[in-house]
mmCIF entry with sequence, helices, sheets and N, C-alpha, C, O atoms, coordinates in Angstrom:
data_MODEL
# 
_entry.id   MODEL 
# 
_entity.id                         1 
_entity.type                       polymer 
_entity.pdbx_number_of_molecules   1 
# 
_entity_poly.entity_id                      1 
_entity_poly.type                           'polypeptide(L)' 
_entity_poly.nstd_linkage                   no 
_entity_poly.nstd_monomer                   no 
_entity_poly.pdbx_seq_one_letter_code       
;(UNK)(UNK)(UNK)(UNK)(UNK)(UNK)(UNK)(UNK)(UNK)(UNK)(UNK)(UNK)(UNK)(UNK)(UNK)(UNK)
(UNK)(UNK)(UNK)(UNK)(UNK)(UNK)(UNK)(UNK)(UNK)(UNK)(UNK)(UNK)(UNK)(UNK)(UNK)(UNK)
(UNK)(UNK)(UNK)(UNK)(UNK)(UNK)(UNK)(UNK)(UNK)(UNK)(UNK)(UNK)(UNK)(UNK)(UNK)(UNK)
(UNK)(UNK)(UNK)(UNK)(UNK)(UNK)
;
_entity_poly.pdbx_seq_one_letter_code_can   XXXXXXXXXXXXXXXXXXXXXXXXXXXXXXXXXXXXXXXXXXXXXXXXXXXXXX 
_entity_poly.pdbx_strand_id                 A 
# 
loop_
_entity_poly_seq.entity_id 
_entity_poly_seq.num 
_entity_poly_seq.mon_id 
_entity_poly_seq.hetero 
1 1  UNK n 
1 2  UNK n 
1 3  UNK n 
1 4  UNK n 
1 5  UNK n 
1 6  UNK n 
1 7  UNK n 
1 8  UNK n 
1 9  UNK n 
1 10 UNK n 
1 11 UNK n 
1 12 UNK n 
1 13 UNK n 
1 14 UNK n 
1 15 UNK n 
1 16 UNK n 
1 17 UNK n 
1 18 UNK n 
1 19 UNK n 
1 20 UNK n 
1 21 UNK n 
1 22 UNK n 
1 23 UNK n 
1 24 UNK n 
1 25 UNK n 
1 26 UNK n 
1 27 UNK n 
1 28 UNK n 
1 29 UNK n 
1 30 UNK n 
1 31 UNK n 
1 32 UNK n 
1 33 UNK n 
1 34 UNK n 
1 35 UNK n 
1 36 UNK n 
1 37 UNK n 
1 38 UNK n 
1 39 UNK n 
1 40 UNK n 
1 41 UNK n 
1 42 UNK n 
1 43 UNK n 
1 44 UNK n 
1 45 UNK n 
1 46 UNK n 
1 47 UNK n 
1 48 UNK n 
1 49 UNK n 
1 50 UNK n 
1 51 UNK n 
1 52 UNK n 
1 53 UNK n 
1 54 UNK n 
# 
_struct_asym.id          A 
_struct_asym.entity_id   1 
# 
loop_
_struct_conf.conf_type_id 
_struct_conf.id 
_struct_conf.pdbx_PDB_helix_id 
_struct_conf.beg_label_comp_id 
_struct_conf.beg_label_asym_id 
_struct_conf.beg_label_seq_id 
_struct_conf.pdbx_beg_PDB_ins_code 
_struct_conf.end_label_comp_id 
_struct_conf.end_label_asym_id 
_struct_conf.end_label_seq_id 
_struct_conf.pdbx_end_PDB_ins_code 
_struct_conf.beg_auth_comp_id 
_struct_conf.beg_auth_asym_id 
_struct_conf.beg_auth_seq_id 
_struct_conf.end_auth_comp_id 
_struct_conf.end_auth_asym_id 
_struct_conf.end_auth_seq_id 
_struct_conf.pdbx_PDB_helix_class 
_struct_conf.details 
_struct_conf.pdbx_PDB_helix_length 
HELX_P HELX_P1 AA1 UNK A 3  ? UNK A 10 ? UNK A 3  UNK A 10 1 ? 8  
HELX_P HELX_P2 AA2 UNK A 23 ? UNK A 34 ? UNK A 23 UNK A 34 1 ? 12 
HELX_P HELX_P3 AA3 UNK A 46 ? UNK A 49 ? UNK A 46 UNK A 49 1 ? 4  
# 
_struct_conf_type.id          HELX_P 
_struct_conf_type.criteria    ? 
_struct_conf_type.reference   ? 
# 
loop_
_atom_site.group_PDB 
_atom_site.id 
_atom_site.type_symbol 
_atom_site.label_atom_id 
_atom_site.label_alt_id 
_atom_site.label_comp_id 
_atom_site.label_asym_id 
_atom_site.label_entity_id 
_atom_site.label_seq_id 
_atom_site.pdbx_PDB_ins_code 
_atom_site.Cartn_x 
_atom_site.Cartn_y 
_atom_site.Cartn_z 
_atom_site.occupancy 
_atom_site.B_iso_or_equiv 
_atom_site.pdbx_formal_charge 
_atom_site.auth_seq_id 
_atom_site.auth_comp_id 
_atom_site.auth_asym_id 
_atom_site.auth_atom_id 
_atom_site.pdbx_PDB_model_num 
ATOM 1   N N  . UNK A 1 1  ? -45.035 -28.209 78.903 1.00 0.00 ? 1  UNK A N  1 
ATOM 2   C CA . UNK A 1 1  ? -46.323 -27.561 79.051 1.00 0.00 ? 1  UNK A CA 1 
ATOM 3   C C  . UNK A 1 1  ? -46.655 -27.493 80.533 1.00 0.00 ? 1  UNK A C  1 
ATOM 4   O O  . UNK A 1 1  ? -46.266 -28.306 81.371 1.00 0.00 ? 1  UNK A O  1 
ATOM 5   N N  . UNK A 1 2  ? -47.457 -26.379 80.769 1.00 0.00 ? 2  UNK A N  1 
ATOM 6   C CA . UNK A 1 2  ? -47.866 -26.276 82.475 1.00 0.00 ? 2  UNK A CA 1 
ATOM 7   C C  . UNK A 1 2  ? -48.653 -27.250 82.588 1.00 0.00 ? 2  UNK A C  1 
ATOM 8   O O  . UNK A 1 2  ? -49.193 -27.791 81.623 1.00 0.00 ? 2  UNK A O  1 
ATOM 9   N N  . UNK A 1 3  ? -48.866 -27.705 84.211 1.00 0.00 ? 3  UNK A N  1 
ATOM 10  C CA . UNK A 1 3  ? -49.934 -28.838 84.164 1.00 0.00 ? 3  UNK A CA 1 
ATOM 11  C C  . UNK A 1 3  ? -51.203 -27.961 84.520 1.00 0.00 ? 3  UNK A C  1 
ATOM 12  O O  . UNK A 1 3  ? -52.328 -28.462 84.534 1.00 0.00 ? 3  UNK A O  1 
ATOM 13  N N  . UNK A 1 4  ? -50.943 -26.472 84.841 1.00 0.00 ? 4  UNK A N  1 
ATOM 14  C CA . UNK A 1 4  ? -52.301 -25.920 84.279 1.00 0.00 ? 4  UNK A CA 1 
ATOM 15  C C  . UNK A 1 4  ? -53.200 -25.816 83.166 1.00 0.00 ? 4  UNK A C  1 
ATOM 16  O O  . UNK A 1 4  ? -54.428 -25.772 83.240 1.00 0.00 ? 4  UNK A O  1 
ATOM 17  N N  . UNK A 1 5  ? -52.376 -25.773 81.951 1.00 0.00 ? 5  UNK A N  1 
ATOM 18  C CA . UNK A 1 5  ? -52.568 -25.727 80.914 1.00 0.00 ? 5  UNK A CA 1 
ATOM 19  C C  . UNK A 1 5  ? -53.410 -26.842 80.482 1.00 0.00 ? 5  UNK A C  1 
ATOM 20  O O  . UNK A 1 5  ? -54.531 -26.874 79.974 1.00 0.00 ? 5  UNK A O  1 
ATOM 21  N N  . UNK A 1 6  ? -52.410 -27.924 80.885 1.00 0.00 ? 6  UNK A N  1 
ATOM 22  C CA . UNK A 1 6  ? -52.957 -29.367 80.633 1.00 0.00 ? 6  UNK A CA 1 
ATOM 23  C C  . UNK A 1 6  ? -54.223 -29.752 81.311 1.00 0.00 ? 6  UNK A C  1 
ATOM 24  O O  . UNK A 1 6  ? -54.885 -30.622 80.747 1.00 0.00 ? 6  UNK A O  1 
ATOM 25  N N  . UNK A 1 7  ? -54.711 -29.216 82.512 1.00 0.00 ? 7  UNK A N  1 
ATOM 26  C CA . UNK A 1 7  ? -55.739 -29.341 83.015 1.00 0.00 ? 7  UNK A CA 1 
ATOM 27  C C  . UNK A 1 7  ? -56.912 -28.616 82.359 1.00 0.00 ? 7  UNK A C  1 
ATOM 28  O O  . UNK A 1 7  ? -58.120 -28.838 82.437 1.00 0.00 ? 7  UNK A O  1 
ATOM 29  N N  . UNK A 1 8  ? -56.158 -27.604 81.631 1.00 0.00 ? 8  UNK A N  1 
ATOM 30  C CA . UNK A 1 8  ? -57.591 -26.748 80.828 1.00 0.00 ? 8  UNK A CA 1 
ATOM 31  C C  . UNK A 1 8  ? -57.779 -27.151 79.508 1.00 0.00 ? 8  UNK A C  1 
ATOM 32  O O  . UNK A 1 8  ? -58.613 -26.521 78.857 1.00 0.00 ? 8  UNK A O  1 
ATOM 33  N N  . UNK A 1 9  ? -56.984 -28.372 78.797 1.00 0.00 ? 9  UNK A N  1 
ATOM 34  C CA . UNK A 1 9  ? -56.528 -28.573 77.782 1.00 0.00 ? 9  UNK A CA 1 
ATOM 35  C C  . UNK A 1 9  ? -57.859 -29.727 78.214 1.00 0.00 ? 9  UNK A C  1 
ATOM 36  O O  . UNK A 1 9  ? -58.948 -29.789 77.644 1.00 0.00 ? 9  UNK A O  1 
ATOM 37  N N  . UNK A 1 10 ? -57.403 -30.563 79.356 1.00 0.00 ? 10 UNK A N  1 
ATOM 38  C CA . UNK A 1 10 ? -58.462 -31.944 79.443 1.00 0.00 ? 10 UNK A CA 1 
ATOM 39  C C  . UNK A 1 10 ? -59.849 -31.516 80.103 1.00 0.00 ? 10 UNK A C  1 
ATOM 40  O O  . UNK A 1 10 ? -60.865 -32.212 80.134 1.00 0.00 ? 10 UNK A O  1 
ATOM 41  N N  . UNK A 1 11 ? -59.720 -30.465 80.529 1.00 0.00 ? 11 UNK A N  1 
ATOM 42  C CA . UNK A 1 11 ? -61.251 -30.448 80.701 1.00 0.00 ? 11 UNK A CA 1 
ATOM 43  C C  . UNK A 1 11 ? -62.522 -30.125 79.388 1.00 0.00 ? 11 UNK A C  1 
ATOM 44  O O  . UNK A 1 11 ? -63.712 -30.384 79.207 1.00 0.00 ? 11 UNK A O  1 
ATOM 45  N N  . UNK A 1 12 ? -61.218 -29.287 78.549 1.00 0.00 ? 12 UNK A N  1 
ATOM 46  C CA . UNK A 1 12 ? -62.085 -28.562 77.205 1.00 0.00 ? 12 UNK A CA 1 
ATOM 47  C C  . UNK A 1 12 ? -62.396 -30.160 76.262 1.00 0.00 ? 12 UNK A C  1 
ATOM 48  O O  . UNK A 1 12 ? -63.453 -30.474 75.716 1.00 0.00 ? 12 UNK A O  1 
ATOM 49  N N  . UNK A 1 13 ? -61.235 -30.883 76.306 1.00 0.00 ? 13 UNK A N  1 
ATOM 50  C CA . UNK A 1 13 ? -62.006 -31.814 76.015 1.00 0.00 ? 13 UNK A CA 1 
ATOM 51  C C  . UNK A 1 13 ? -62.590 -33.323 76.658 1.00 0.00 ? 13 UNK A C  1 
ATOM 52  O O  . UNK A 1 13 ? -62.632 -34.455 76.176 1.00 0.00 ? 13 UNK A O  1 
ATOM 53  N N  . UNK A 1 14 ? -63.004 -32.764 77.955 1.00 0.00 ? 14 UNK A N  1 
ATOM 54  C CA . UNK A 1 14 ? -64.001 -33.567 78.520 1.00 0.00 ? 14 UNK A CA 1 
ATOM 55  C C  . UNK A 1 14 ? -63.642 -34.733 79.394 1.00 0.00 ? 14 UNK A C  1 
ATOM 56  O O  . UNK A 1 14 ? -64.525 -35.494 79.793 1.00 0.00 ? 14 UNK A O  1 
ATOM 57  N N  . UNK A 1 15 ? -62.192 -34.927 79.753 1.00 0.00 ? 15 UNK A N  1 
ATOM 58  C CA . UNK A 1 15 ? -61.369 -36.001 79.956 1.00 0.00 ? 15 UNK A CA 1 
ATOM 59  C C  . UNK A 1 15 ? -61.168 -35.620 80.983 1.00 0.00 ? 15 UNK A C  1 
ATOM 60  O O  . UNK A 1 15 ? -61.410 -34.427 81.167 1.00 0.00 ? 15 UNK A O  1 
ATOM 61  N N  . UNK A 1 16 ? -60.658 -36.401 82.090 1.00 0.00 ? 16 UNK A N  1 
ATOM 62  C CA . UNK A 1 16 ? -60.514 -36.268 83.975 1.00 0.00 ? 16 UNK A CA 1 
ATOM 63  C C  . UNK A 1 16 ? -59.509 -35.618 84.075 1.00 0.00 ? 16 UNK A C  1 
ATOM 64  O O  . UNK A 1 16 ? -58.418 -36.132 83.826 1.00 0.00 ? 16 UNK A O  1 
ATOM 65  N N  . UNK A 1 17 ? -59.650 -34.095 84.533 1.00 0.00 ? 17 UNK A N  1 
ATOM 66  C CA . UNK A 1 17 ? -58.468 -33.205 84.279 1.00 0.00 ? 17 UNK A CA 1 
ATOM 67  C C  . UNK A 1 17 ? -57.798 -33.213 85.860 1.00 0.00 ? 17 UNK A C  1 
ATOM 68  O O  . UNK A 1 17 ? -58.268 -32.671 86.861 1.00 0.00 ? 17 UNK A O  1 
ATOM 69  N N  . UNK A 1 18 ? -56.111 -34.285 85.698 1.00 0.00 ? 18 UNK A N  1 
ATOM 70  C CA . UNK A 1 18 ? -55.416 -34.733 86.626 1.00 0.00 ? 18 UNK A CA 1 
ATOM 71  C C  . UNK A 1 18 ? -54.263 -33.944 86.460 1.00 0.00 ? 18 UNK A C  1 
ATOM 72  O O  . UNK A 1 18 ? -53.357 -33.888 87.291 1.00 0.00 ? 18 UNK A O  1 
ATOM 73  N N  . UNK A 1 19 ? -54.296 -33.188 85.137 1.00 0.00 ? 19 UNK A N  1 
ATOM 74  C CA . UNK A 1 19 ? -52.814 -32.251 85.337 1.00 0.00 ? 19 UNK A CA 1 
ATOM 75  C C  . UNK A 1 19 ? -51.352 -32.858 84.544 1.00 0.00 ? 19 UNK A C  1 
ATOM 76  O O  . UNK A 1 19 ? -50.248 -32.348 84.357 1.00 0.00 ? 19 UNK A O  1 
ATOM 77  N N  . UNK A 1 20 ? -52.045 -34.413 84.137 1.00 0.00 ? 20 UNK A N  1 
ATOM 78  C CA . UNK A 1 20 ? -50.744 -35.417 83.321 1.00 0.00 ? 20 UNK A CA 1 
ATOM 79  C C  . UNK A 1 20 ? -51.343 -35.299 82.283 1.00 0.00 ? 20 UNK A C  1 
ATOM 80  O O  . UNK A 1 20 ? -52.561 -35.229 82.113 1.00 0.00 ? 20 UNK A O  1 
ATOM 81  N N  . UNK A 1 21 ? -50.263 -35.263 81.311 1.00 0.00 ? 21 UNK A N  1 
ATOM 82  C CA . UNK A 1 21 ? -50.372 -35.690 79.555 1.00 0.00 ? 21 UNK A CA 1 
ATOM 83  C C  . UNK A 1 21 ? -50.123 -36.791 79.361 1.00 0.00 ? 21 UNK A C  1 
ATOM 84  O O  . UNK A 1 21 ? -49.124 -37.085 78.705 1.00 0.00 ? 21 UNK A O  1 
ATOM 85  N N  . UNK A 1 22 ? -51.240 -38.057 80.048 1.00 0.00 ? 22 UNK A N  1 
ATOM 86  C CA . UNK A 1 22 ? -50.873 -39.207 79.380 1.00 0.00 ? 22 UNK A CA 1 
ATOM 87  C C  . UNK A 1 22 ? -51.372 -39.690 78.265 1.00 0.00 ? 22 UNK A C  1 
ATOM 88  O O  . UNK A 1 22 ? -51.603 -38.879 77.367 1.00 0.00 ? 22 UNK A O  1 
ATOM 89  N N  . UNK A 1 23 ? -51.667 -41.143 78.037 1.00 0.00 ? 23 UNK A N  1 
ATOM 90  C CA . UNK A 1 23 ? -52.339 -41.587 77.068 1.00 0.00 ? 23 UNK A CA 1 
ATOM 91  C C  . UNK A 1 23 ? -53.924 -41.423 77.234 1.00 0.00 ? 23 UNK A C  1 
ATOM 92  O O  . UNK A 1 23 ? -54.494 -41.374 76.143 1.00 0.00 ? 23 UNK A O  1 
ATOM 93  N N  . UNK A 1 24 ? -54.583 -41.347 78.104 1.00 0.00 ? 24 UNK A N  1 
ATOM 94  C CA . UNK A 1 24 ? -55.993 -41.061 77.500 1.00 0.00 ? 24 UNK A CA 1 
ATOM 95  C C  . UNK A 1 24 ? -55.992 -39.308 77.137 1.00 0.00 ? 24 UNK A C  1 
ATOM 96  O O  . UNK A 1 24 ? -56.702 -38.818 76.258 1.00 0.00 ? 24 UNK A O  1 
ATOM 97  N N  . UNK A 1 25 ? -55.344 -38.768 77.736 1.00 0.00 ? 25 UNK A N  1 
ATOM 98  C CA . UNK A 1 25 ? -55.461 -37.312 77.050 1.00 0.00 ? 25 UNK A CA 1 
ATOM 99  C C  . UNK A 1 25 ? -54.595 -37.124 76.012 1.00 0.00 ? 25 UNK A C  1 
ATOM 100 O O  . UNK A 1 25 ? -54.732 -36.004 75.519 1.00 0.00 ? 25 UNK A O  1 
ATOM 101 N N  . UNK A 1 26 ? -53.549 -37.957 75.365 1.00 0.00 ? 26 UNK A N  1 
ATOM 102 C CA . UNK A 1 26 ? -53.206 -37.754 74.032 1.00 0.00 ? 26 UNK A CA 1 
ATOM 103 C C  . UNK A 1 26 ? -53.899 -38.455 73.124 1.00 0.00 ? 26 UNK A C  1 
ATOM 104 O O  . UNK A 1 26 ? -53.506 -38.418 71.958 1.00 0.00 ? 26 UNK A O  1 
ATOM 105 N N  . UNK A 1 27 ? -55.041 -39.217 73.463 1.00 0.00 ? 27 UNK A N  1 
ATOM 106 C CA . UNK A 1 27 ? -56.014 -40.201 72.568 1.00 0.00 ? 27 UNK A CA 1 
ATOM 107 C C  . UNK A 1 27 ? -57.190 -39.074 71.929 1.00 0.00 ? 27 UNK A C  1 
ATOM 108 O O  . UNK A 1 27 ? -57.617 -38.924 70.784 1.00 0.00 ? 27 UNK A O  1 
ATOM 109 N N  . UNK A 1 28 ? -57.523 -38.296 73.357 1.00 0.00 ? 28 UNK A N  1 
ATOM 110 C CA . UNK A 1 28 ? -58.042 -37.161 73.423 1.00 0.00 ? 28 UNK A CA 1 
ATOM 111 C C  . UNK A 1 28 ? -58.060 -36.464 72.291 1.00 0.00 ? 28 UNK A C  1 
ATOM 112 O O  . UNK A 1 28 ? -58.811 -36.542 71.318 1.00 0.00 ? 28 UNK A O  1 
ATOM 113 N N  . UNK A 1 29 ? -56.877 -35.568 72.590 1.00 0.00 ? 29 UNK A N  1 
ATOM 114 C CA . UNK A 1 29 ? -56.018 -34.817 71.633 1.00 0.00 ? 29 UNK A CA 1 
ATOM 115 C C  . UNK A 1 29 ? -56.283 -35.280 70.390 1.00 0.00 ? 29 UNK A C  1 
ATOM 116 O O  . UNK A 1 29 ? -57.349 -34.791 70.015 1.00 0.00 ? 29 UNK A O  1 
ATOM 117 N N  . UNK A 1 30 ? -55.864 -35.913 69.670 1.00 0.00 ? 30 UNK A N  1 
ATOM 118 C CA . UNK A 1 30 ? -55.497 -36.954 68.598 1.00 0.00 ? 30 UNK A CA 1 
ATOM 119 C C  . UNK A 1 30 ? -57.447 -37.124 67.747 1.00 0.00 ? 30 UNK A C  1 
ATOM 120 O O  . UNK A 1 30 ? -57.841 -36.946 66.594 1.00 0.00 ? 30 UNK A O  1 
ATOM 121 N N  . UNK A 1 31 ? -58.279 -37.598 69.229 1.00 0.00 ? 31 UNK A N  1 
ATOM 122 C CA . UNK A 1 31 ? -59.442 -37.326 68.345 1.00 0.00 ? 31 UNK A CA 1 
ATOM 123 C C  . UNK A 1 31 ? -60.015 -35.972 67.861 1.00 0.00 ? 31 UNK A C  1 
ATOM 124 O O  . UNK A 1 31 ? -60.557 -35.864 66.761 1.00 0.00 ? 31 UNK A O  1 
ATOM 125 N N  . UNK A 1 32 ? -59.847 -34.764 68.879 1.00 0.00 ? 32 UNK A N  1 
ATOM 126 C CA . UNK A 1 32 ? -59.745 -33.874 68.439 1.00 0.00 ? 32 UNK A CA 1 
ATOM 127 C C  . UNK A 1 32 ? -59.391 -33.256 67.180 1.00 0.00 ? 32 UNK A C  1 
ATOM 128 O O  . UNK A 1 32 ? -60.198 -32.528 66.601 1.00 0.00 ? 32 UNK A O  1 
ATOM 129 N N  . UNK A 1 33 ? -58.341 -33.476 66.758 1.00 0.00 ? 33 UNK A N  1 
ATOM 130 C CA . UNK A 1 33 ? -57.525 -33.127 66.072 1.00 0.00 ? 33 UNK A CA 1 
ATOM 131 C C  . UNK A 1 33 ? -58.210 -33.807 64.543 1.00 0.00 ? 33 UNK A C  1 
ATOM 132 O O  . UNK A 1 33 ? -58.576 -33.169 63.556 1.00 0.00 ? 33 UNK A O  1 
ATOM 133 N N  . UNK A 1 34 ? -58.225 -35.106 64.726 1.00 0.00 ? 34 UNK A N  1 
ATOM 134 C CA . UNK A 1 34 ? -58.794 -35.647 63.807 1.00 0.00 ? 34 UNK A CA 1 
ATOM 135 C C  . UNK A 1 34 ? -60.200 -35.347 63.260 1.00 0.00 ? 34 UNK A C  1 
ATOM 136 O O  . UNK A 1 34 ? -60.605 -35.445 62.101 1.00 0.00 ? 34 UNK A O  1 
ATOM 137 N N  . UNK A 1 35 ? -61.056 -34.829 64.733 1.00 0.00 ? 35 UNK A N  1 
ATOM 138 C CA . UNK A 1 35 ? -62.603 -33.890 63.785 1.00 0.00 ? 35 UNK A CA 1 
ATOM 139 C C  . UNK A 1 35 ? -62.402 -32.257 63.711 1.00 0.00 ? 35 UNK A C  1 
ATOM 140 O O  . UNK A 1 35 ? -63.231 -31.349 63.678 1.00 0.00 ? 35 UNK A O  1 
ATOM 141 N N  . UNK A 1 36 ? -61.356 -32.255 63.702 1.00 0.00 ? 36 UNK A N  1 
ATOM 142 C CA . UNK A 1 36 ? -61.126 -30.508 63.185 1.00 0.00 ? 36 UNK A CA 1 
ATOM 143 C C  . UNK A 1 36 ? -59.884 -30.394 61.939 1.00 0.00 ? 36 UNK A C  1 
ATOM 144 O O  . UNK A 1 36 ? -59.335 -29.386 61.493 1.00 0.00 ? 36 UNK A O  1 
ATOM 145 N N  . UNK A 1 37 ? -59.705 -31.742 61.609 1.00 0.00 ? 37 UNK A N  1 
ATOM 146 C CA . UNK A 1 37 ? -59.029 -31.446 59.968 1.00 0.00 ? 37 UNK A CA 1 
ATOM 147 C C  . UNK A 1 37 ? -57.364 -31.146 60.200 1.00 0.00 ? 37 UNK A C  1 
ATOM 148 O O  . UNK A 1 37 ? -56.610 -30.617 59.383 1.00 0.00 ? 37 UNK A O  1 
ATOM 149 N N  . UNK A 1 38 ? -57.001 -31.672 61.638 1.00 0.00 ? 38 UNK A N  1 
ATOM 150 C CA . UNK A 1 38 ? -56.072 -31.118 61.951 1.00 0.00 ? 38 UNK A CA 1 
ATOM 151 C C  . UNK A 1 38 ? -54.542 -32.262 61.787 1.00 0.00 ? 38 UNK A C  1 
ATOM 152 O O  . UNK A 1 38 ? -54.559 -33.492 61.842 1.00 0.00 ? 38 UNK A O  1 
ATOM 153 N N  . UNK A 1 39 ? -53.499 -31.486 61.609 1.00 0.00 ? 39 UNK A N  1 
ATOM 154 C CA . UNK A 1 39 ? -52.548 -32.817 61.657 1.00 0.00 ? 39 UNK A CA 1 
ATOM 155 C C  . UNK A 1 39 ? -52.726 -33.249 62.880 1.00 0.00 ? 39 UNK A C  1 
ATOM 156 O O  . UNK A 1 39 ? -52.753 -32.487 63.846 1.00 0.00 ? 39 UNK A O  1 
ATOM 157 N N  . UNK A 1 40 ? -52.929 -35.091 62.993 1.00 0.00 ? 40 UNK A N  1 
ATOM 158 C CA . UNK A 1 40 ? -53.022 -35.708 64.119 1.00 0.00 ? 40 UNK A CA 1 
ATOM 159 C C  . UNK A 1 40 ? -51.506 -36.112 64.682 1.00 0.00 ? 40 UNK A C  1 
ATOM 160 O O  . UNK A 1 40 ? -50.781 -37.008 64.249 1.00 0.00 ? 40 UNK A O  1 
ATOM 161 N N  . UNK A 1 41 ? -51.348 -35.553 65.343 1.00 0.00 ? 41 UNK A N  1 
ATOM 162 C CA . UNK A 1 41 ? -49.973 -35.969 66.150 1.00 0.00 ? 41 UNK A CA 1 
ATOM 163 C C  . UNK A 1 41 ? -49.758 -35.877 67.615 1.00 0.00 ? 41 UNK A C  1 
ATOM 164 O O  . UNK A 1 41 ? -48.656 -35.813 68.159 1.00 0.00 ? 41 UNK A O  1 
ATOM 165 N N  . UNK A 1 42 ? -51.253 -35.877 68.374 1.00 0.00 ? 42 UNK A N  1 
ATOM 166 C CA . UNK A 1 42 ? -50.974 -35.660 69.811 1.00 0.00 ? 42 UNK A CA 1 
ATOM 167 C C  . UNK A 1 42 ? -50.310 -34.387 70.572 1.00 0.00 ? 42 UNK A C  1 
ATOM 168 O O  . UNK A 1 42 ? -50.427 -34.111 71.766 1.00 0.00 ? 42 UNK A O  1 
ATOM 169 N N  . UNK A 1 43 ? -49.626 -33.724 69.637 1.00 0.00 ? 43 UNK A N  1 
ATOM 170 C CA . UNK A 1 43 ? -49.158 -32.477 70.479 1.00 0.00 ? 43 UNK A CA 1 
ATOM 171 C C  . UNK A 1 43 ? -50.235 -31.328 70.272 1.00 0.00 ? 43 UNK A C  1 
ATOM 172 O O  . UNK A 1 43 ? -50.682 -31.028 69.165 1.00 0.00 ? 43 UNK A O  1 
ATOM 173 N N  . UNK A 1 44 ? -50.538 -30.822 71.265 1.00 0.00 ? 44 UNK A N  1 
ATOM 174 C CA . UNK A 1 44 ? -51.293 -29.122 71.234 1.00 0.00 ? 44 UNK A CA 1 
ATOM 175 C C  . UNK A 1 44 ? -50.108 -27.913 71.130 1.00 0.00 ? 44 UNK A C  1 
ATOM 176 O O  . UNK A 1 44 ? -49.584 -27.220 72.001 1.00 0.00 ? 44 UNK A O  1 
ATOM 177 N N  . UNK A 1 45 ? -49.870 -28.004 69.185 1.00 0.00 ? 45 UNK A N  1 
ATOM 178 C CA . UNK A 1 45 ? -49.427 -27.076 69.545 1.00 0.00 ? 45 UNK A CA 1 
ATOM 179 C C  . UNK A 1 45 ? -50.342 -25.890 68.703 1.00 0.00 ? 45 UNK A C  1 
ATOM 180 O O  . UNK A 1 45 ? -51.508 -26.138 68.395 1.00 0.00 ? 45 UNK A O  1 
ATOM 181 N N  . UNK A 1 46 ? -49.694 -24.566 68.358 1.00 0.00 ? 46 UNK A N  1 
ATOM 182 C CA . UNK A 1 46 ? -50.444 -23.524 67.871 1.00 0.00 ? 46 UNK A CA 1 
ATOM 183 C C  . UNK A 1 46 ? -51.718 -23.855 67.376 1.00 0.00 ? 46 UNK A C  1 
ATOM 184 O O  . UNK A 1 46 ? -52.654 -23.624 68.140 1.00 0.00 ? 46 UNK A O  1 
ATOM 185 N N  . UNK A 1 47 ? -51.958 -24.314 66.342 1.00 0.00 ? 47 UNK A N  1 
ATOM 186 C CA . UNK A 1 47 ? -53.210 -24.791 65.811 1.00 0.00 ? 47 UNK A CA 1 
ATOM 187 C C  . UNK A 1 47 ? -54.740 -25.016 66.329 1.00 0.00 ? 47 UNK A C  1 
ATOM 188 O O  . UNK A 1 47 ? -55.864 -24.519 66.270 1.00 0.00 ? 47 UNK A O  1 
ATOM 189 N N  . UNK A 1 48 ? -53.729 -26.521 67.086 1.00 0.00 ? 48 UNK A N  1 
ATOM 190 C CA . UNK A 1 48 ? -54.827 -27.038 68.109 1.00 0.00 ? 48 UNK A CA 1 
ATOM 191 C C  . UNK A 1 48 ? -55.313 -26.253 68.843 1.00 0.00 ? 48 UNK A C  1 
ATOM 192 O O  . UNK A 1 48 ? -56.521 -26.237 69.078 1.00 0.00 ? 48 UNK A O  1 
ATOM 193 N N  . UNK A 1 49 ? -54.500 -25.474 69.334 1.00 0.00 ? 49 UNK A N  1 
ATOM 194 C CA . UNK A 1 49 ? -54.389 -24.421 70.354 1.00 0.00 ? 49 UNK A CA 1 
ATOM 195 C C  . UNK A 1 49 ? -55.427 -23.494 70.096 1.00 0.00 ? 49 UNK A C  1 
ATOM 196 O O  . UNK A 1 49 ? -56.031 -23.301 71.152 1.00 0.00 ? 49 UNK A O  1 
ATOM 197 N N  . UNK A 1 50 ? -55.865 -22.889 69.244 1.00 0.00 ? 50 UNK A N  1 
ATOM 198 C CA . UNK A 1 50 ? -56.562 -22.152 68.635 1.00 0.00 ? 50 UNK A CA 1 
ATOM 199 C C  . UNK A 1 50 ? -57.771 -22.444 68.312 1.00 0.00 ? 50 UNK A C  1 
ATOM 200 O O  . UNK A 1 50 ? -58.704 -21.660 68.142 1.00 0.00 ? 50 UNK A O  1 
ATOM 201 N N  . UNK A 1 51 ? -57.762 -24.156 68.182 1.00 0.00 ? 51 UNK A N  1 
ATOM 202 C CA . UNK A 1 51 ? -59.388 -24.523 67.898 1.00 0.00 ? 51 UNK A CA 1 
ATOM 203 C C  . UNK A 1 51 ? -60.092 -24.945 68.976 1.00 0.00 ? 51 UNK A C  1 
ATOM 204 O O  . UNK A 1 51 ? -61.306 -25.144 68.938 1.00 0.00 ? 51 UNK A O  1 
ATOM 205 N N  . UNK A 1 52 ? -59.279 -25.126 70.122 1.00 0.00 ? 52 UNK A N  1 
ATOM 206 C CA . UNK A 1 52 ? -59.684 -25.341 71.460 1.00 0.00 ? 52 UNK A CA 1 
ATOM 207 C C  . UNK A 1 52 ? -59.821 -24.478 72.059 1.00 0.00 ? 52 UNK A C  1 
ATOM 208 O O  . UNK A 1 52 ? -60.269 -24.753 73.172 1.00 0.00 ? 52 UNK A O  1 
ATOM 209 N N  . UNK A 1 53 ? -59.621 -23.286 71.852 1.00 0.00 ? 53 UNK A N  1 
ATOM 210 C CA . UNK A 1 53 ? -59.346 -22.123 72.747 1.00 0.00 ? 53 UNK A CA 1 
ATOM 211 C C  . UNK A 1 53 ? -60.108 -20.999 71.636 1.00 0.00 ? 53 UNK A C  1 
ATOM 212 O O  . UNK A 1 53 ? -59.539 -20.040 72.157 1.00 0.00 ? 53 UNK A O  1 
ATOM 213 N N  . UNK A 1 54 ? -60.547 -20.653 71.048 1.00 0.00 ? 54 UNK A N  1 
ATOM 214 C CA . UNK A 1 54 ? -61.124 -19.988 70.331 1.00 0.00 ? 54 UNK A CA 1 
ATOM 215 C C  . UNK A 1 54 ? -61.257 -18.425 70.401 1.00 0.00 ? 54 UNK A C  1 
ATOM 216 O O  . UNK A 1 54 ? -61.916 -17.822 69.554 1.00 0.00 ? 54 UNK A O  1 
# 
């Protein structure tokens, strides 16, 4: 993934957008995922992608 991406990925959800996919932005992710009904598995892929990005 770009670390642009990833920076627009952690800002949408609210997290210190440094450009790394570490663990607080896959915790992130993961809660995300978990209040949108989504399989929780830390990756953004299509799905996520879509509910974050609208």
């Amino acid at each position: 993934m770009k670390s642009a991406n990833i920076g627009e990925i952690q800002r949408k959800l609210g997290v210190k957008a440094d450009n790394i996919y570490g663990p607080i932005t896959e915790r992130a992710v993961r809660d995300f995922q978990r209040r949108q009904n989504l399989k929780v598995d830390g990756i953004v892929g299509p799905l996520t992608w879509r509910r974050l990005f609208p």
